[in-house]
N, C-alpha and C positions, 0 to 999 in steps of 0.2 A: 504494500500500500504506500510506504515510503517511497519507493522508488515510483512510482507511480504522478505523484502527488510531485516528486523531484522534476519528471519529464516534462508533466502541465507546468511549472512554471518556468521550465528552462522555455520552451516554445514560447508562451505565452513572453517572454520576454525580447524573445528574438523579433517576434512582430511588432512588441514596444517600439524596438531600436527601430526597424526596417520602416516605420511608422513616420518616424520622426525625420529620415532621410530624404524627404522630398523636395520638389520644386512646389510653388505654390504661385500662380499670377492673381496680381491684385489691381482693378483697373481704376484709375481716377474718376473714369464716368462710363459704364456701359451702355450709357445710350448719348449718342449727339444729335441736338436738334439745332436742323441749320435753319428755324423758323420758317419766313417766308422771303424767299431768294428770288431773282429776276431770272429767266431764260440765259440761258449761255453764260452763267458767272463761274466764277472760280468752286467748284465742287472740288475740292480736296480740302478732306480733314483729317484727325490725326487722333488715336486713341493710345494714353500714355497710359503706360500699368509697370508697374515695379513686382521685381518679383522678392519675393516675402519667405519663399524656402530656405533650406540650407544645401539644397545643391542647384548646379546650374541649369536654367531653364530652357529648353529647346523647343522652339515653336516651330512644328512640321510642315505645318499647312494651314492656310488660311484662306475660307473661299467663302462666296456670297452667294443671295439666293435668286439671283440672277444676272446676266451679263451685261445691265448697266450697272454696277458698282462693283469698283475695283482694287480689290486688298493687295497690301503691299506688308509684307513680311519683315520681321528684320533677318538679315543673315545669319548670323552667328548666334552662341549661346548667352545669356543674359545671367551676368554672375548673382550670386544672392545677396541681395540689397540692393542690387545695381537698376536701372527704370531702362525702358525701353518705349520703340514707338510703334502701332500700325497705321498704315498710311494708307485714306479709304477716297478714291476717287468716283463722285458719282456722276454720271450724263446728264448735264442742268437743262441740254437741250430736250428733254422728257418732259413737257408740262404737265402738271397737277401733282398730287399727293406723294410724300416719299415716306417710307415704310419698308425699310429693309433688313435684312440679318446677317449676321457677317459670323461665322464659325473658324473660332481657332481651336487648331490642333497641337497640341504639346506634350511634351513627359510630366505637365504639372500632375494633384494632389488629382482637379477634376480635369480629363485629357479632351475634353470637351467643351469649350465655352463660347457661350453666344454674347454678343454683341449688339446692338442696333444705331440706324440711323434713324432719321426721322424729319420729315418739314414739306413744305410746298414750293412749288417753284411756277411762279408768276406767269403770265405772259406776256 
């Protein structure tokens, strides 16, 4: 029963540690509202997130939920503590309502994380 009672918390401690080992992204704002914008203006904005783990972050992939807005990754790993940017270009020649998702992929804690934009664009 000893030995038993030994094994559950040697495990259970190794998933403690394994636990604690992660990347974690933490974004200043998950959603950007560019309000209400004129036709043809400058659609590019910028979503800043630091990462808050203790190991390095690697953001895989980053894509949108359609081919008017345009994510832009950073290259490299993002040390822990260190901040980072993604750079989200939208087609301002689209008029009416913006409502988009933008899905990053990473080694963080959740290897999934959504994003949005949001606003209208004039004409």
């Amino acid at each position: 029963m000893k030995k038993l009672i030994a094994i559950a918390i040697f495990i259970f401690a190794g998933f403690a540690v394994q636990a604690q080992e992660t990347a974690k992204i933490e974004f200043k704002s998950e959603v950007i509202d560019y309000g209400e914008i004129e036709k043809g203006s400058d659609g590019i904005r910028v979503f800043e997130f630091t990462n808050t783990g203790s190991v390095p972050l690697v953001i895989t992939n980053v894509s949108s939920s359609c081919g008017c807005t345009i994510p832009e990754r950073p290259e490299g790993p993002v040390a822990p503590g260190e901040t980072g940017e993604i750079k989200v270009k939208y087609d301002t020649n689209i008029v009416g309502p913006i409502r988009k998702t933008i899905t990053v992929y990473s080694n963080a804690e959740e290897p999934a994380k959504s994003i949005k934009i949001k606003g209208t664009v004039l004409e």
